[in-house]
N, C-alpha and C positions, 0 to 999 in steps of 0.2 A: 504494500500500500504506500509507505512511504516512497518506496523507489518510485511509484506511478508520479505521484508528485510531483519527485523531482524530476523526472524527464519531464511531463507537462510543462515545468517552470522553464528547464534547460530549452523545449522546441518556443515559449513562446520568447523566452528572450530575445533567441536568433530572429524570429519575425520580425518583432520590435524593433531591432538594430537593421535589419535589412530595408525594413518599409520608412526608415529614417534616411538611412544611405539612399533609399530610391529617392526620397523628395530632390535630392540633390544630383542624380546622376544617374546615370542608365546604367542598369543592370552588368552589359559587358565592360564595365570599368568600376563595379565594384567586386573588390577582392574579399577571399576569406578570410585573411586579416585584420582588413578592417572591421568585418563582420564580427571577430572575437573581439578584438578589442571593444567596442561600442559596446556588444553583450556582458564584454566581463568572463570569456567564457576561455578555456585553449582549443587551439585547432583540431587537437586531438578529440574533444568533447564534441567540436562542431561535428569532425566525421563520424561520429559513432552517429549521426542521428541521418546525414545528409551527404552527400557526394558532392555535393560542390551548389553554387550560392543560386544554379538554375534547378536544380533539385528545391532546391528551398523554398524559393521562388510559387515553383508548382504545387509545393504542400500548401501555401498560403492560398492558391487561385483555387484548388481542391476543396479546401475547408470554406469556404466563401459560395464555392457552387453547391456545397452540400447542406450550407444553411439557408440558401437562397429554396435548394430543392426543399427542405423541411417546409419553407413558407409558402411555396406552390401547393404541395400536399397537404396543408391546411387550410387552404384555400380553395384548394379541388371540389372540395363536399360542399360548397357554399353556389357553386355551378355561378362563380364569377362571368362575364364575358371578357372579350379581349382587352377592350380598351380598361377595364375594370384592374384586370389580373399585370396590364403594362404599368399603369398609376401604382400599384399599389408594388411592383417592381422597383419604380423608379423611388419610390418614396421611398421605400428601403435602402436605397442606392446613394441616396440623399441623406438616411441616415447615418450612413455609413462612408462620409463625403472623404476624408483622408483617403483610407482605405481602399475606395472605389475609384479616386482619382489616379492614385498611382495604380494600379491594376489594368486598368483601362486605358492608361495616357502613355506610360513606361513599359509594360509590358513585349507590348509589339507583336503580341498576338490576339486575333480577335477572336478564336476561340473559346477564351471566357465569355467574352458578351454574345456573340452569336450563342452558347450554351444557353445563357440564360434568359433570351428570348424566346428559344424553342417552344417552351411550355406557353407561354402567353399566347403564340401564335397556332399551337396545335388547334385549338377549336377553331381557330379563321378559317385556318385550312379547310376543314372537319365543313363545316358550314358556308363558306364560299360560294356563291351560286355564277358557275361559269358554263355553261349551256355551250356545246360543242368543241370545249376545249380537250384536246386527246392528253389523259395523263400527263404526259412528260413535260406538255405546253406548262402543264396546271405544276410543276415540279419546278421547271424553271422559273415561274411568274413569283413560287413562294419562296426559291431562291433569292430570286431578285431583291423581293420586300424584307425578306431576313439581314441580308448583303446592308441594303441601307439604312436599317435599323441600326445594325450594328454601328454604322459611320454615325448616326444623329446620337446612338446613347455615347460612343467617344469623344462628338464635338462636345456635346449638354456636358462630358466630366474634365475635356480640355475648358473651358470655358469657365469655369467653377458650379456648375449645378443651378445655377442663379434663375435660372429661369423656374416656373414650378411645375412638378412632377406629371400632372394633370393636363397641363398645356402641351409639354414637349409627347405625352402618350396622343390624346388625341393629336396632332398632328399627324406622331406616324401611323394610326387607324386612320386617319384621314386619308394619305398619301397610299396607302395601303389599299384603301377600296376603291377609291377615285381618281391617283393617279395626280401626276401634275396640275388638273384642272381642281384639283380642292385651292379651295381660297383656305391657304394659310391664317390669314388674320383671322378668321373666322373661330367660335369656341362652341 
């Protein structure tokens, strides 16, 4: 029990020291040196837990998608809609404004955020009424809206989140059903 502990404390430290180093620096110029030092921890402790500071990296984007997943899955039962299940995404996202800025801005993989659109957009999809479109058309079109979801939650976390969570959702529901011709201004 105590050992559980202390590795909890030992992984979250390294988090803390890394997602500090991110505010200032991209990932491939932050070392694992620095990494201990800022933790307080030796090198040798870092690798008992991690192989190197993109390992790290990935435990942090894992745990984030796992409690992003927890919030979907409570939200499932409640038979959200899209634009419902995006708001209350980004609100989270918002809560979680440090955290999600660097993840989203530093990273350099849209993998996270593409992950964590999926679930919002699954019942679009699910529900979409596109009349003679063949499969694959209807794959690439939820490609596409996923693709630039992705880009709008990046700029909304380049940006600082300033805008509110409900605004930047319905747009991309917007953009998402009707395409360039949605009047943006519009709520």
């Amino acid at each position: 029990m105590t050992n559980d502990r202390r590795v909890r404390y030992t992984r979250m430290v390294l988090k803390n020291a890394l997602l500090e180093l991110l505010a200032d620096k991209p990932i491939n110029k932050t070392t694992i040196k620095e990494i201990c030092e800022l933790a307080d921890v030796n090198r040798g402790t870092f690798y008992t837990h991690y192989t190197d500071q993109y390992d790290l990296l990935q435990d942090i984007q894992d745990e984030f998608a796992e409690q992003v997943a927890e919030l979907h899955a409570q939200r499932r039962s409640s038979r959200l809609d899209t634009l419902q299940m995006l708001t209350e995404l980004l609100e989270y996202c918002r809560q979680q404004q440090p955290l999600c800025s660097i993840l989203f801005t530093t990273s350099g993989n849209d993998d996270l955020v593409s992950h964590l659109i999926e679930d919002a957009y699954a019942e679009f999809r699910q529900t979409r009424n596109s009349p003679g479109l063949p499969e694959w058309q209807l794959s690439l079109v939820y490609t596409f809206i996923a693709s630039g979801s992705t880009a709008i939650i990046r700029q909304w976390a380049q940006d600082g989140m300033e805008q509110d969570p409900g605004d930047v959702a319905r747009l991309m529901v917007g953009l998402a059903a009707h395409g360039s011709s949605f009047p943006a201004g519009q709520n």
